[in-house]
N, C-alpha and C positions, 0 to 999 in steps of 0.2 A: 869741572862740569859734571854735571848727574847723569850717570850711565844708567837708573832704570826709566822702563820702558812704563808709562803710564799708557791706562784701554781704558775706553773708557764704552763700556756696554759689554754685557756678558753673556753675551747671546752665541750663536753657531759662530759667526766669525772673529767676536772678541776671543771667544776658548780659546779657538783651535790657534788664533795671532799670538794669544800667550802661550800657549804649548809649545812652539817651535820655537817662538822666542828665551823661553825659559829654556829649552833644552840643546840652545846654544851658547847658554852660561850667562845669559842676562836678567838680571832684577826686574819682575815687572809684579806693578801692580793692576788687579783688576776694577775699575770703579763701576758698581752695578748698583742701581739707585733701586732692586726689587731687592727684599719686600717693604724697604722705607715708603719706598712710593713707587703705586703701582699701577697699572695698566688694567684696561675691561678685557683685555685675551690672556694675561697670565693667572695664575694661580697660585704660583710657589714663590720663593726665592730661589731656585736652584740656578744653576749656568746651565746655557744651551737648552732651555725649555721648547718644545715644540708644542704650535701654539694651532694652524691652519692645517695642517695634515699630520700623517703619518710615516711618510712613505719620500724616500728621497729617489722614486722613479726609477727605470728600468737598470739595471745593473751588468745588462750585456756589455763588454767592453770592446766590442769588435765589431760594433752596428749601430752604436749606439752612441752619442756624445755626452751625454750626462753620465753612461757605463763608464766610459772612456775616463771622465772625469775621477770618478771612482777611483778607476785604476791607478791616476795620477799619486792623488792625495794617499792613498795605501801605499803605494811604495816611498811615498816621504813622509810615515810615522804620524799618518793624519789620526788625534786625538777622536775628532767627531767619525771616521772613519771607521776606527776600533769600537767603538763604543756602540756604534749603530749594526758592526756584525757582532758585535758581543751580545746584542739583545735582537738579534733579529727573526722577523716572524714571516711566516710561510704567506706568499703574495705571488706564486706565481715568477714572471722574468725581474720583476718587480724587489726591490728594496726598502722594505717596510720596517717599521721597527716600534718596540712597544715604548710608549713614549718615558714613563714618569720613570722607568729604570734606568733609560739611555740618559735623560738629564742628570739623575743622580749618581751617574759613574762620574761623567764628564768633571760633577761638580768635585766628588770625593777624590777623585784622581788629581785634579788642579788643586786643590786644597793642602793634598799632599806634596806637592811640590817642594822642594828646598826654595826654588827661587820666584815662587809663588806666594801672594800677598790677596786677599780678595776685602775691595773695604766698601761697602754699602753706606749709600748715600748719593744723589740726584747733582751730577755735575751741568752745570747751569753758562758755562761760560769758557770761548776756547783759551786755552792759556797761551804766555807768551813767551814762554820757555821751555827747556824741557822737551824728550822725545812721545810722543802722545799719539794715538789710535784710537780714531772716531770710530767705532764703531757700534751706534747705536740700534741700527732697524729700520725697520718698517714703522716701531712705535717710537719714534724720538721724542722724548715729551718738548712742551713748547718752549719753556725756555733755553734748552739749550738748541731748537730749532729757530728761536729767532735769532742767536748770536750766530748760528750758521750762515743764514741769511744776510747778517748784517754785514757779517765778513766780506760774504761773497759778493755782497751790491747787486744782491737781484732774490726777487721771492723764490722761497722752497719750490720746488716743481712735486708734482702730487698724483696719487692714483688710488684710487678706493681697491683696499683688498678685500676679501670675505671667505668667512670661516665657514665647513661645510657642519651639518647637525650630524651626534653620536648616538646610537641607539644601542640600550640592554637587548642581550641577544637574549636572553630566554621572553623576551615579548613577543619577537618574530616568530609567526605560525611559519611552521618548516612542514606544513601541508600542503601550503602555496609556494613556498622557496624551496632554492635550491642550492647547494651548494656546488660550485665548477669555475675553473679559471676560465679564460674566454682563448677556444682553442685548444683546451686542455693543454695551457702554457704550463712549463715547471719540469723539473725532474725528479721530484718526486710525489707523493699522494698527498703529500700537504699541500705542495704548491698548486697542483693540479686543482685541487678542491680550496683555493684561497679565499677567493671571495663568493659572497652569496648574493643570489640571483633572484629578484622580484618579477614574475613574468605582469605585462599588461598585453589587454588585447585593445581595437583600436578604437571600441567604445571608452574603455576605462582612461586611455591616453589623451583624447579628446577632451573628456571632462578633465582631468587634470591639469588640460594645458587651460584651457576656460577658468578652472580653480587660481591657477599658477597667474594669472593676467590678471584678473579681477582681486587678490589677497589685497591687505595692506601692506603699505613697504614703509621702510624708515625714510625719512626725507630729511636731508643734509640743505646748513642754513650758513651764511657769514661766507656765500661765493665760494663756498665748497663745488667749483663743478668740475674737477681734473677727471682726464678720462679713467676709462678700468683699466688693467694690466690685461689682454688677451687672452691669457694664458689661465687665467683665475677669474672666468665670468660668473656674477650670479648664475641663477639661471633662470631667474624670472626678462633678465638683459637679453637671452639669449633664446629666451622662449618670443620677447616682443619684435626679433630680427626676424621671423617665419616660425610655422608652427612644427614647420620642420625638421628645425636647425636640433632642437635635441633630442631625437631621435635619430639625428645622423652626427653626436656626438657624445655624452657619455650615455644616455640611453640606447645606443645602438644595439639589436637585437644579434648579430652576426657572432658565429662562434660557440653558439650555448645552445645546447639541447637541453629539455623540461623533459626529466626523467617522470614527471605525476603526469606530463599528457606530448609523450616524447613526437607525435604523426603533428602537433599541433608547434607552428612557427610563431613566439609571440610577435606582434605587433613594434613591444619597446621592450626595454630589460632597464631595471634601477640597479645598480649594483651595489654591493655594501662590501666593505675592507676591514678583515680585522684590523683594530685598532690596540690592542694588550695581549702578551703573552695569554693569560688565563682563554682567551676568547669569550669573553663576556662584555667585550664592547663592541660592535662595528659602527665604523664611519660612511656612509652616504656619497659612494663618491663622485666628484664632480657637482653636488649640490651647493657649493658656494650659496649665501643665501642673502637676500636684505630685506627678506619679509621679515613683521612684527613677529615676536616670540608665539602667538596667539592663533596666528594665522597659518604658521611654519604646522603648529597640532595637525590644524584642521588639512592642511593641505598634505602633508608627510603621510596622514592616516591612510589616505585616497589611495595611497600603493597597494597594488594584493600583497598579502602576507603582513603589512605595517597597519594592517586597523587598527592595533592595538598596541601601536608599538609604545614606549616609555622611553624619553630622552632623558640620556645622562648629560647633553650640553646640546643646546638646542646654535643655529647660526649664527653667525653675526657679518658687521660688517664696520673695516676702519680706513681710515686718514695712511696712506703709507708714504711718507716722503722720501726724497731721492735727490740730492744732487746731480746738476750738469755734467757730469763727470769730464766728457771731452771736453770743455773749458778751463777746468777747474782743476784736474789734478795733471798732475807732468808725468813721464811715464816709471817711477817709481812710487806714482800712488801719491804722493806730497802734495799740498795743497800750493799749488804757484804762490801764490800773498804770503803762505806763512810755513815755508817749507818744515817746522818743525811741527807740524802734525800731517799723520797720513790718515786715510780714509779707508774701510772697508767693509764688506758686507754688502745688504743690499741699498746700503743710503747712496752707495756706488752707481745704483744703476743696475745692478745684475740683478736674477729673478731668480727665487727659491732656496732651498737650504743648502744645497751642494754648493750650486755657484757663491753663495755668502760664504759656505766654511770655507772655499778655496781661495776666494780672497783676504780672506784672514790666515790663509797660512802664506800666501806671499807679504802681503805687508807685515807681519809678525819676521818674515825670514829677512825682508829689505830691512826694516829697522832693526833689528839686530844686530847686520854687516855693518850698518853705517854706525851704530855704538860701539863697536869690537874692532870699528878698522878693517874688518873681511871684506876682501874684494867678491864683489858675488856677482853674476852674470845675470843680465836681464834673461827672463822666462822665454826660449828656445819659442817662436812665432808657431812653428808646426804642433806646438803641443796643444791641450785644448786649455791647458791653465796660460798659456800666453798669448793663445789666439781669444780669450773672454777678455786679459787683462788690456790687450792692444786694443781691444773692441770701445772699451769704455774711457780708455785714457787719449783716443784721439783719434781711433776709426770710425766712429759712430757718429753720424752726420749728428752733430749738434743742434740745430735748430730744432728738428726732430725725435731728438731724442728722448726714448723712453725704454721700460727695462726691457731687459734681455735675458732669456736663458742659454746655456751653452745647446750650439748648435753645428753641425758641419758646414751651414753658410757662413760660419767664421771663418773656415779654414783656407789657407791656399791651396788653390787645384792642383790637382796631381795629374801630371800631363801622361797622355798615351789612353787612356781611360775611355769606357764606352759613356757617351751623353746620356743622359736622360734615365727612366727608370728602367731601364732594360742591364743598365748598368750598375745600376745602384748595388747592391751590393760587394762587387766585387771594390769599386771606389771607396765606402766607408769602411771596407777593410784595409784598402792603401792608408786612407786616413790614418785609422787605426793604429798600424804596422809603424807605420812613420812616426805619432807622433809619442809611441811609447819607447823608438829609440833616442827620439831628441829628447825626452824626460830623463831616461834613464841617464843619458849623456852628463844633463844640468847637474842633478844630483853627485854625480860619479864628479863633475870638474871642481862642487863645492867643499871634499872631503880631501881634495887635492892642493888647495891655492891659499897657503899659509895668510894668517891676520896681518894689517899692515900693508897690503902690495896694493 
């Protein structure tokens, strides 16, 4: 029988599934259909492209669950891991990274592999042998999303994601901006001063929000109507829920002093995130967008400090599909119908790049053990990599199901603990505490338990 490991998508969780896999002495090939055929969000052919943000979020690992997650995947040799603090840029608490360097490690590094293979071209159909890893995306293109479908006996389930717009920073008037983390988060003067601050007051906010309602937007056709992912609203969605709603989200004023008019509170704040080492991009953040190219000018202009600003990649907005997960896979990730393929990334159901690379390094490390005969322990519950995997593989009320990113309401309470927020921090440090020794634990019992048993 064929001992490699066919992935099929070369994205944050196909790498990191071939990295661990490869680095357990298994054949794998990567099947990545860029730059044969491409997508309106990539650019390149490289592996592990980042495509909607920058920034794989807070990196505190003692208060924080995506920190936490961090922490996991760094002590098990996470490829995307290394590569995102190899190129990482100053954000504050934040984990940023300059993007087109961190793809091109990823990609040079898997390349270099002994037991690395990467062969471009558009797989259109699941196979019926052989050990295989789905992991396409958010952009599955369609044919190999209908044979997903077909398999499954039930339509793709779906959620429009949206890309935020990038601005030349030498267009930004740094008369009106400012640069400051919010809180003067960081430990040191880069991160302090991460991102830059657009003040508005509550005249200029108003007519914006009137701009923001009234733009054109792109209109989706053929019963495209799946809901948004929460976690990644436009923000014109999010402007039509109250005119309040963003201003008391990523426009929140809180935290920032205006060093050009320090006695004066603005109204709102736009923030902008380096987006490359050099700092000649920043990204908009929180500006998800589905206004027209056209409209995005005229309204982005509207911000003080961006009358003038020049995009280097203006928003968008796509199709992100995602399997049932809790129907659909068993809890090693395998697809019930056709146990020789596992699923990973966010087709899974989890949200963002961290929870995608982490699921590409368990199902990379599950099929591996089951090529090699290694006995390997399902992913310790209290961890955060096995409280996301439980979540999608059969905790997550199915009917209702839609993505998720890692969070401590995955976790099991930790009993003795004060309720509520009076207590919260000492709790997600029990969290914390706990689930980096049952991590530690997994790892320590797979280095231990010879192939075969």
């Amino acid at each position: 029988m064929d001992k490699t490991l066919h992935i099929i998508g070369g994205g944050m969780a196909g790498s990191e599934a071939a990295w661990q896999a490869a680095n357990m002495g298994v054949r794998v090939v990567i099947h990545e259909m860029r730059p044969e055929v491409g997508t309106f969000a990539h650019h390149t052919g490289n592996l592990a492209e980042m495509v909607c943000s920058n920034s794989f979020r807070s990196d505190d690992d003692e208060q924080n669950a995506v920190g936490l997650l961090h922490w996991e995947m760094r002590a098990a040799d996470s490829l995307i891991m290394h590569s995102a603090d190899r190129h990482r840029l100053p954000a504050g608490g934040a984990l940023a990274v300059d993007r087109d360097p961190f793809s091109e490690t990823v990609t040079a590094t898997l390349r270099a592999h002994p037991n690395v293979t990467v062969e471009h071209g558009e797989i259109t159909a699941l196979p019926d042998s052989g050990h295989w890893i789905v992991a396409t995306g958010p952009l599955t293109s369609q044919g190999l999303g209908a044979a997903i479908a077909a398999e499954t006996g039930r339509d793709a389930l779906a959620f429009f994601d949206a890309i935020a717009p990038i601005v030349h920073a030498d267009s930004i008037d740094m008369s009106t901006a400012w640069m400051q983390s919010r809180y003067d988060k960081g430990d040191t003067e880069d991160e302090q001063r991460a991102y830059l601050n657009c003040p508005m007051t509550r005249d200029d906010y108003e007519a914006f929000i009137d701009a923001l309602l009234a733009a054109d937007k792109t209109e989706f056709h053929d019963g495209e109507d799946a809901p948004y992912f929460d976690g990644c609203l436009p923000i014109e969605v999010m402007a039509e829920r109250g005119r309040e709603t963003l201003r008391h989200g990523p426009m929140k004023p809180v935290g920032l002093t205006n060093p050009h008019a320090p006695d004066v509170k603005p109204h709102a704040v736009v923030q902008l995130r380096r987006d490359n080492a050099l700092g000649t991009l920043y990204n908009i953040v929180g500006f998800q967008t589905k206004m027209k190219y056209g409209a995005q000018v005229d309204v982005f202009r509207m911000i003080p400090g961006l009358e003038n600003a020049r995009f280097a990649r203006l928003g968008g907005i796509h199709r992100n599909t995602f399997i049932n997960a809790p129907t659909l896979l068993d809890a090693q990730m395998r697809l019930r119908r056709r146990p020789n393929i596992r699923f990973a990334g966010q087709i899974t159901g989890v949200e963002g790049y961290v929870e995608s690379a982490a699921m590409g390094l368990l199902a990379g490390r599950l099929a591996a053990a089951e090529i090699t005969g290694t006995a390997l322990p399902a992913p310790p519950a209290d961890s955060a990599m096995g409280a996301l995997v439980n979540h999608i593989t059969g905790g997550a009320e199915a009917r209702s199901f839609q993505p998720m990113n890692v969070n401590f309401g995955l976790f099991r309470p930790v009993e003795g603990l004060k309720p509520g927020r009076r207590g919260r921090k000492d709790r997600y440090k029990a969290y914390t505490d706990r689930a980096k020794a049952a991590w530690a634990d997994w790892l320590t019992a797979q280095e231990t338990v010879p192939a075969g048993t």
